[in-house]
PLY file of the C-alpha trace (Angstrom):
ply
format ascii 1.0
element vertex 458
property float x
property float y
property float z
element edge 457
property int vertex1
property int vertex2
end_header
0.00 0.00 0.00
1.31 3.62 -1.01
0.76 6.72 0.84
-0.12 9.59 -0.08
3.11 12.31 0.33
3.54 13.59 3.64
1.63 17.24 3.37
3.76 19.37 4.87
3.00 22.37 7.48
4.04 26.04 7.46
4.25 25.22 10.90
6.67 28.91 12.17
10.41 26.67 12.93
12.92 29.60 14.34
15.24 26.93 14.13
18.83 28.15 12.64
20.53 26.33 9.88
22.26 23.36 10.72
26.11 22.13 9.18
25.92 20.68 5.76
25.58 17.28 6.48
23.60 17.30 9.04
21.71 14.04 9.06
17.69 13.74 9.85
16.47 10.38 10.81
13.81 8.14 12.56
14.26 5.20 15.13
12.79 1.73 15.33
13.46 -1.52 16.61
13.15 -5.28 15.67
11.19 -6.38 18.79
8.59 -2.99 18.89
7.74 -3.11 15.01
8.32 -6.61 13.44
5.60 -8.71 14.36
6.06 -12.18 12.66
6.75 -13.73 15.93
6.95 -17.17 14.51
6.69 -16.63 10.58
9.79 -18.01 8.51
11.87 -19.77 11.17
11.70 -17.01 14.13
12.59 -18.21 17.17
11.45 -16.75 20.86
13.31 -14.16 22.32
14.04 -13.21 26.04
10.60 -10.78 25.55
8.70 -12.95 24.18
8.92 -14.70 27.13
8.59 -12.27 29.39
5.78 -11.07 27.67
4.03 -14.36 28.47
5.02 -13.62 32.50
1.67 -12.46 34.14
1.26 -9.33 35.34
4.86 -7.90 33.48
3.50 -6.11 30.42
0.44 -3.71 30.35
-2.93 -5.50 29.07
-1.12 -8.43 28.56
0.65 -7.52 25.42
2.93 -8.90 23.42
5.26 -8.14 20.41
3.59 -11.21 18.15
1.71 -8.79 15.73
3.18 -5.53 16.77
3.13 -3.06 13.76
3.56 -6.07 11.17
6.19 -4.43 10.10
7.98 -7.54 8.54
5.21 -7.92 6.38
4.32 -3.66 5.96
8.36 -2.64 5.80
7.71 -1.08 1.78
4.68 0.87 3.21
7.17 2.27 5.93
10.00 3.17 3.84
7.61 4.65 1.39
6.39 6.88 4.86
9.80 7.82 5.51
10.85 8.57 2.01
7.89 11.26 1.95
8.34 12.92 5.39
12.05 13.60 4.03
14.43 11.32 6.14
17.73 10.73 4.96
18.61 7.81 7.46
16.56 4.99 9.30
17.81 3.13 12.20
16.65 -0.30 12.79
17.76 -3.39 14.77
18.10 -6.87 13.28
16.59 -9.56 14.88
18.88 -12.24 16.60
16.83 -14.59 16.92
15.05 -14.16 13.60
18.08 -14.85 12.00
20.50 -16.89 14.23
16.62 -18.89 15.86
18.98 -21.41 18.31
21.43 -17.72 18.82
24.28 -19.27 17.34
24.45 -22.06 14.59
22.65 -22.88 12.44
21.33 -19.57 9.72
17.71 -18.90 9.32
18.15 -17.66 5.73
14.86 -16.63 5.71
14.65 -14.18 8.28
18.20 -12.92 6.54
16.55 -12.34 3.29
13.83 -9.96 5.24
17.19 -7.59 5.98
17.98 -7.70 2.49
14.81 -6.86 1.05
14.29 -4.08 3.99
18.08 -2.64 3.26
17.60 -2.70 -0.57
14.23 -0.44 -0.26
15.87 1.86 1.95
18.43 2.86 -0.56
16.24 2.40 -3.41
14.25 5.30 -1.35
17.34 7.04 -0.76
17.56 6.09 2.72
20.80 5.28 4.48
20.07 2.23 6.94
21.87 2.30 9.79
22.22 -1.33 11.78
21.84 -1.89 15.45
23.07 -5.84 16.05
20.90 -5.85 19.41
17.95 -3.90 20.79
17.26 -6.33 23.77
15.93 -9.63 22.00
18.08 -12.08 22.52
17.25 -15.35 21.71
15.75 -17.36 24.33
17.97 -20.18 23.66
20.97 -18.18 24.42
19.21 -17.40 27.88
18.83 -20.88 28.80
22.64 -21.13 29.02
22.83 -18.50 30.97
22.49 -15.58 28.38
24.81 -12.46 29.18
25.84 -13.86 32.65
27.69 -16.36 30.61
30.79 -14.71 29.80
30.70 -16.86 26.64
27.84 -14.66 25.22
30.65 -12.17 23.92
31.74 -14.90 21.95
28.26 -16.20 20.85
27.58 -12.21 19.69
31.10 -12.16 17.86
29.80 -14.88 15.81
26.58 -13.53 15.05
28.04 -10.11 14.35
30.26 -12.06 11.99
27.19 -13.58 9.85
25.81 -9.91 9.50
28.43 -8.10 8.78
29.38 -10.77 5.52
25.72 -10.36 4.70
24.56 -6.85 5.04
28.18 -4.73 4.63
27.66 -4.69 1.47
25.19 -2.22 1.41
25.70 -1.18 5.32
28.28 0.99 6.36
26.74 2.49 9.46
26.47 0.23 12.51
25.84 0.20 16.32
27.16 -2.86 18.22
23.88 -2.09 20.99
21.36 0.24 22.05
21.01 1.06 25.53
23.16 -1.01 27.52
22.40 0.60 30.76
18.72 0.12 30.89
18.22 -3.54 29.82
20.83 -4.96 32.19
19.42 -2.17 34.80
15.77 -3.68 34.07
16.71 -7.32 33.38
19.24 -7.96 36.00
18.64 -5.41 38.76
15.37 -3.82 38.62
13.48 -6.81 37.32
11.87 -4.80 35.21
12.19 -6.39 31.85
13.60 -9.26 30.31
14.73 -11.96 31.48
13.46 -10.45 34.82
16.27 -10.92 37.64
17.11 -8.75 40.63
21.02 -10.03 41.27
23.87 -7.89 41.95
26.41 -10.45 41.54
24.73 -10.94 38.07
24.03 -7.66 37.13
27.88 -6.82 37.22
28.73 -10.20 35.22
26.48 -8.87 32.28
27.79 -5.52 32.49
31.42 -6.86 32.01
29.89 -9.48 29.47
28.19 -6.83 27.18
30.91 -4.40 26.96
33.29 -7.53 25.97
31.03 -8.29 23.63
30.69 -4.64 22.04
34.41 -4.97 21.02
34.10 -8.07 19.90
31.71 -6.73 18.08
33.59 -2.93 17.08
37.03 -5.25 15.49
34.26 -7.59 13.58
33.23 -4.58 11.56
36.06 -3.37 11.90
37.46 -6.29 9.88
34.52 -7.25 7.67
32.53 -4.07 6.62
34.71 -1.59 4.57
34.45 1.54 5.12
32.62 0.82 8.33
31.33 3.70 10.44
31.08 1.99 13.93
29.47 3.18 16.96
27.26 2.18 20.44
24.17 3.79 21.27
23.26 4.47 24.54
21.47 6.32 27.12
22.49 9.52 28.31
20.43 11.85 30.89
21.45 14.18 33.60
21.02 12.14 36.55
20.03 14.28 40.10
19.25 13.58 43.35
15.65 14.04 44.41
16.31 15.99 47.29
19.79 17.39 48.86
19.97 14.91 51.70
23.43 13.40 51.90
21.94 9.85 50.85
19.94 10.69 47.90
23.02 12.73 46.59
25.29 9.73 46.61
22.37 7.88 45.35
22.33 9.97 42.34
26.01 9.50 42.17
25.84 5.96 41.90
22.65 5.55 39.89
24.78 7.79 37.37
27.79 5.42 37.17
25.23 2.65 36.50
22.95 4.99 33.85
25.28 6.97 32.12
28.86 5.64 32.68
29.96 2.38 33.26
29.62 1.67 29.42
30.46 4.26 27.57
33.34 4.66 30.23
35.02 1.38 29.50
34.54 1.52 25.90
35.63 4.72 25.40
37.93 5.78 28.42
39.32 2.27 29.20
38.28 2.10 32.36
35.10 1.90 34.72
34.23 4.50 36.76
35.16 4.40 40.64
32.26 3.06 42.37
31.90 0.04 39.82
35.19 -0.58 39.25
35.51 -1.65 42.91
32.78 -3.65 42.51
33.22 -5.17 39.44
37.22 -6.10 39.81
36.23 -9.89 40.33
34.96 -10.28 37.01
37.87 -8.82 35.35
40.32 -10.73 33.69
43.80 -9.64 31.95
43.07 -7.96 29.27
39.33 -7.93 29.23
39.86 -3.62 29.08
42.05 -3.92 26.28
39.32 -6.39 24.70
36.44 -3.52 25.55
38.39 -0.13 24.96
37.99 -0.29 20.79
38.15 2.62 18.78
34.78 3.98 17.46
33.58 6.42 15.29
30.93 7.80 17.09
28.36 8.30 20.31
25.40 7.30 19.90
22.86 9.40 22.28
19.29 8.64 23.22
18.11 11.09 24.91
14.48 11.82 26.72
14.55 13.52 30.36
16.67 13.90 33.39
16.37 11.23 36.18
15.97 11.76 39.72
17.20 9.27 42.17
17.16 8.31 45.72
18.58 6.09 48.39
16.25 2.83 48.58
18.24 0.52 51.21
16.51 -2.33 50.07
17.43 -2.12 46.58
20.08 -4.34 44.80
21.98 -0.90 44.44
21.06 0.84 47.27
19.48 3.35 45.02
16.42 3.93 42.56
13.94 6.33 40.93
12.99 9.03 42.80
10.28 11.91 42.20
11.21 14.86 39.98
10.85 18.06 42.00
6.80 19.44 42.95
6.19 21.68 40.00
8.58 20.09 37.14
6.26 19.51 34.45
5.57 15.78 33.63
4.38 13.78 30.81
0.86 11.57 31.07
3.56 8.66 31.49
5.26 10.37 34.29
8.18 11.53 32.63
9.51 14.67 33.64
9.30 17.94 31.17
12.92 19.60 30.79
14.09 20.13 27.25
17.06 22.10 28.64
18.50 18.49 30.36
19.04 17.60 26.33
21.64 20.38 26.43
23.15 19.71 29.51
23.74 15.80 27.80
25.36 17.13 24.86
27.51 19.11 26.54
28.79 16.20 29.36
29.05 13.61 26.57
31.13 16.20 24.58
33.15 17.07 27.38
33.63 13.38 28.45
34.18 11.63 25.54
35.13 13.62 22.84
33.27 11.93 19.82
31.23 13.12 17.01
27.41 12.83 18.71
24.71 11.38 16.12
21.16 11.88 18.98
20.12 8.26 18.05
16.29 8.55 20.10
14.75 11.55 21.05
10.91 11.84 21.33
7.90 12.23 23.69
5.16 9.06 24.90
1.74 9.58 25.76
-0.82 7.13 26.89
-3.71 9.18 25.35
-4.60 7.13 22.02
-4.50 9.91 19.55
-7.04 8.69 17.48
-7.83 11.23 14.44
-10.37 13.50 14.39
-13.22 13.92 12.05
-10.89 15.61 9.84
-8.40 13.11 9.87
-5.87 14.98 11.73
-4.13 14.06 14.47
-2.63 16.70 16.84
-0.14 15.74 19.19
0.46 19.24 20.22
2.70 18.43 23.48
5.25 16.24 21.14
5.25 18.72 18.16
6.39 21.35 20.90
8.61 19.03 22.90
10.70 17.68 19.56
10.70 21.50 18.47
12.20 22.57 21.85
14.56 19.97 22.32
16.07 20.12 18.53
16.05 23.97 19.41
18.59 22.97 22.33
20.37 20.64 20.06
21.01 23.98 18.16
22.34 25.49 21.64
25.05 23.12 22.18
26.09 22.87 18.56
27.20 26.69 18.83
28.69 26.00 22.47
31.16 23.58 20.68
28.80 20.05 20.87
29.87 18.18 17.87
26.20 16.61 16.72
26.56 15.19 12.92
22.65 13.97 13.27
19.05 13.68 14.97
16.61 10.85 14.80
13.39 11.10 15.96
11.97 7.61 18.19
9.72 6.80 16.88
8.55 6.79 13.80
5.95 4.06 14.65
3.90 3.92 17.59
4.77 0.64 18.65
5.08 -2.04 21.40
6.77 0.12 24.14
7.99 -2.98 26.29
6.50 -2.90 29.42
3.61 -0.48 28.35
2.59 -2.47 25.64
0.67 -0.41 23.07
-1.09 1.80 25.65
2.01 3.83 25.51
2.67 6.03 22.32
5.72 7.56 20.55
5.04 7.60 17.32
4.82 10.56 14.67
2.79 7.96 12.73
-0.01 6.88 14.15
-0.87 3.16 14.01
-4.17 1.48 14.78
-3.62 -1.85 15.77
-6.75 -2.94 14.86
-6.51 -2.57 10.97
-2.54 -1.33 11.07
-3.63 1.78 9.32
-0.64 4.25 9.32
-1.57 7.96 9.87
0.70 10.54 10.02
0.15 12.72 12.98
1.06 16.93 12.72
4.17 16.06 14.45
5.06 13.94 11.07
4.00 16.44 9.26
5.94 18.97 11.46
9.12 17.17 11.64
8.97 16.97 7.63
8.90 20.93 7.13
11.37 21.18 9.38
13.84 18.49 7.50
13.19 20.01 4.41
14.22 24.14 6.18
17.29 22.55 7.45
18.42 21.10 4.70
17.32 24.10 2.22
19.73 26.19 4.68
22.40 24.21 5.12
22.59 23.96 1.37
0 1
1 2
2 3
3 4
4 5
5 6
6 7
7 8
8 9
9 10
10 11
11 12
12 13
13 14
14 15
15 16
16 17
17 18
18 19
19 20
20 21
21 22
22 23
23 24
24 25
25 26
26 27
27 28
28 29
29 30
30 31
31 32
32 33
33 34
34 35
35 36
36 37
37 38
38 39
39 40
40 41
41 42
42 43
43 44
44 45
45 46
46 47
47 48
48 49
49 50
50 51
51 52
52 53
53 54
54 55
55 56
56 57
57 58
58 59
59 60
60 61
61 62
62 63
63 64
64 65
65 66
66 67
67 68
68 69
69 70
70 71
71 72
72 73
73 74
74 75
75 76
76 77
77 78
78 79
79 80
80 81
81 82
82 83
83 84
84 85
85 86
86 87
87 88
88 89
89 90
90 91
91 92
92 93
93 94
94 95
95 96
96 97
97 98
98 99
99 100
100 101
101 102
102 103
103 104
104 105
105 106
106 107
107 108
108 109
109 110
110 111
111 112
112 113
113 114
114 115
115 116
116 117
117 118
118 119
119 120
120 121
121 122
122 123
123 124
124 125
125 126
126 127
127 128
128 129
129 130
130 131
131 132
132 133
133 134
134 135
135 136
136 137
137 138
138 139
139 140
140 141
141 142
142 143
143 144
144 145
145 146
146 147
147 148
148 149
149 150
150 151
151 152
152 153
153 154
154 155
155 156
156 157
157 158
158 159
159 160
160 161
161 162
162 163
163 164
164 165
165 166
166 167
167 168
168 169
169 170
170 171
171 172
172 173
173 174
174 175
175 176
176 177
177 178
178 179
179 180
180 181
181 182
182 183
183 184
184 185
185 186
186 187
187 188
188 189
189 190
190 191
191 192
192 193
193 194
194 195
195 196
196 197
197 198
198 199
199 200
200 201
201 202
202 203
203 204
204 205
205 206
206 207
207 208
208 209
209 210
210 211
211 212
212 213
213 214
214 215
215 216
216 217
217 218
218 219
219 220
220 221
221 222
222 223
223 224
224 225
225 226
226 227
227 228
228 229
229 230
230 231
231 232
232 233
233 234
234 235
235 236
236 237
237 238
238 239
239 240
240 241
241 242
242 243
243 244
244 245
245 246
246 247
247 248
248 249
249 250
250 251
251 252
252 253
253 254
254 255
255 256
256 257
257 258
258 259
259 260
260 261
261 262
262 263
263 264
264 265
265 266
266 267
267 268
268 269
269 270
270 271
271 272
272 273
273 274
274 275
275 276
276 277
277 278
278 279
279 280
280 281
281 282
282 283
283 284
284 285
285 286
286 287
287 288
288 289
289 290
290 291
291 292
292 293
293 294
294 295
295 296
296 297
297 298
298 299
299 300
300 301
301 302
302 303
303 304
304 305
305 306
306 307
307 308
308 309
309 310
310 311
311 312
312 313
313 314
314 315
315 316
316 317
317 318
318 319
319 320
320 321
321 322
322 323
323 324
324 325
325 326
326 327
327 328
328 329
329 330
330 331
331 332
332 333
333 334
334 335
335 336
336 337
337 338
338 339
339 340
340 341
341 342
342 343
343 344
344 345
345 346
346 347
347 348
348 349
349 350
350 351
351 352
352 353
353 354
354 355
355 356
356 357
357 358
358 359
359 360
360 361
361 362
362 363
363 364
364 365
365 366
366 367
367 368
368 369
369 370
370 371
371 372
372 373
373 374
374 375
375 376
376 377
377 378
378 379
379 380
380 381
381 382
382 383
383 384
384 385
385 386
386 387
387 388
388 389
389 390
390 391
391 392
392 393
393 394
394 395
395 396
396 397
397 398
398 399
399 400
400 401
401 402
402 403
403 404
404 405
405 406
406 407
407 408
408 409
409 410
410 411
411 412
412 413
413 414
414 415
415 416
416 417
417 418
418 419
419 420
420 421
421 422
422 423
423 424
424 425
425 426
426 427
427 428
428 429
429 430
430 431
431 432
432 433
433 434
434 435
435 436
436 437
437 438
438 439
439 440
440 441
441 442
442 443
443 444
444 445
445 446
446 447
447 448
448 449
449 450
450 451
451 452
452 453
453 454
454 455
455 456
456 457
């Protein structure tokens, strides 16, 4: 099914020009869009069985049908192609196309890259990779998944079979997304999948994943040329809710495990002080030699700033705490501060001292958006929130911040893990009734902008 183009809105911008080059994109992932759960050889991932656990995901949801993406992926290239975005960032299943995680090769669920990648430049559309966005294969988990310090190995491997397939045509690739918050909400929290509360195991799969992400950096390294090679994670301000003396250190730690520990020992070569001491068991000669890879870029997804607090009880000591009385706050609870975006791009500039390409930036509502008699759907609060933020994206490029691109999460509403699909991001609407795509104004929005930006930077 074709779409009409994209109409686009005279929307006022009073957004600047941006550097030649700048690139505009949109966000999805495997899990949250696909569908297809058992169509051509899939195999169950962690979520999938989590989403089976009572009680874990809103309504009961799961990703089975999702936004049927694997059968609908020409209808959402042909979306993105008219809104004006130049790059789209997707995840490849593991399990669709390694189903037992290592092994033997699902060509099927291969050939479902290949057709997705070769529509995306047929469009004009650079894709750029992500070899895991939380789903990995269940049969992986049952030997332990990332607590086994052989998963760096099992993800070398399957790195291996997509970089010979895809680098071809793929040049842009992140080894993960979000490291922090599914081994926070797996192995801490309990949160998400595969739903333990261990600190003992929580530091084994933080040493585990980061061996695995060089594994993962010298694979493309060695396989894709021309590779442009980074890791995408999560980056927000992180604050104490309250000056007490325990909710500061609270924040302190909480910001090791959020923002640092990662990026830190990919990056830096080292973890920061409060997990190193903690983690020094699981470290073997060598291992930050292993980790510390060279990389092309930071990937940042970006939505608030996070308040914590002492919680004595907790596997860290620490957890979530309020945002201050008076902070505005999303429907979902988030809290409102475009401004933390700024602070972000300035720390990660500071700290790390990589190009920045904003991988996830975007605002979730629980309200359905449905459209109105008209048609249209107005998501007001996320037009003005994407507007504001992209407006401080402009503030730290002229205070020195390095940012080579922006991509919008997400261009789907989708399954949003533990919210299910009561929880929306999307700047197209989706019923999951029918799967009828609407654009919403902040589509239509984000497309006027693309096309100022990139009339001024010309």
């Amino acid at each position: 099914m074709e779409h009409k183009a994209v109409e686009r809105r005279a929307t006022p911008l009073l957004i600047p020009g941006f550097p030649t080059g700048f690139l505009w994109g949109t966000s999805t992932s495997a899990f949250q869009v696909e569908g297809a759960a058992t169509e051509d050889g899939r195999a169950p991932s962690i979520w999938d069985s989590f989403c089976r656990l009572k009680g874990r995901v809103d309504n009961g949801d799961t990703g089975d049908v999702a936004c049927d993406h694997y059968h609908r992926y020409a209808e959402d290239v042909a979306l993105m192609r008219d809104i004006g975005v130049g790059a789209y960032r997707f995840s490849i299943s593991w399990p669709r196309v390694l189903p037992r995680g290592r092994g033997v090769v699902n060509e099927a669920g291969l050939d479902f890259y290949d057709r997705l990648i070769d529509r995306l430049l047929e469009a004009g559309i650079e894709p750029w990779a992500c070899l895991y966005h939380w789903d990995l294969p269940q049969a992986l988990q049952d030997h332990g998944g990332w607590a086994n310090r052989d998963s760096a190995g099992w993800y070398a491997d399957y790195a291996v079979l997509c970089a010979r397939r895809f680098g071809d045509r793929v040049t842009r690739w992140a080894t993960f997304n979000e490291f922090s918050v599914f081994t926070l909400f797996g192995y801490a929290l309990g949160w998400g999948a595969p739903s333990v509360s261990d600190r003992g195991e929580h530091l084994k799969v933080i040493h585990h994943t980061n061996l695995a992400h060089g594994a993962g950096v010298d694979v493309l390294r060695d396989l894709v040329p021309g590779a442009s090679i980074g890791a995408v994670h999560s980056f927000q301000p992180c604050r104490p809710a309250d000056p007490a003396p325990e909710n500061v250190e609270a924040a302190a730690r909480f910001d090791e495990l959020w923002n640092l520990c990662f990026p830190d020992a990919q990056i830096l070569g080292h973890y920061p002080p409060r997990i190193a001491r903690a983690i020094e068991p699981h470290v073997q000669p060598g291992d930050m030699a292993r980790i510390c890879r060279p990389v092309d870029w930071f990937g940042m997804n970006h939505y608030a700033p996070l308040f914590a607090q002492a919680e004595p009880g907790a596997v860290w000591g620490c957890g979530f705490g309020a945002p201050p009385e008076g902070m505005p706050r999303t429907d979902i609870g988030w809290p409102l501060q475009p401004s933390a975006f700024h602070e972000a791009l300035m720390q990660a500039t500071a700290r790390y001292r990589l190009p920045i390409y904003v991988t996830e930036n975007g605002y979730g509502t629980k309200s359905p958006e449905a459209p109105d008699a008209q048609g249209i759907i107005m998501d007001r609060e996320r037009l003005d929130y994407l507007q504001a933020c992209i407006h401080e994206m402009v503030r730290a490029l002229k205070d020195g911040a390095d940012v080579r691109g922006y991509f919008v999460w997400s261009l789907l509403d989708n399954f949003e893990w533990g919210g299910g699909y009561g929880t929306r991001f999307g700047i197209v609407h989706v019923d999951f009734e029918t799967q009828k795509r609407t654009p919403k104004e902040s589509a239509k929005w984000y497309s006027t902008m693309i096309g100022g930006a990139l009339g001024r930077a010309s």
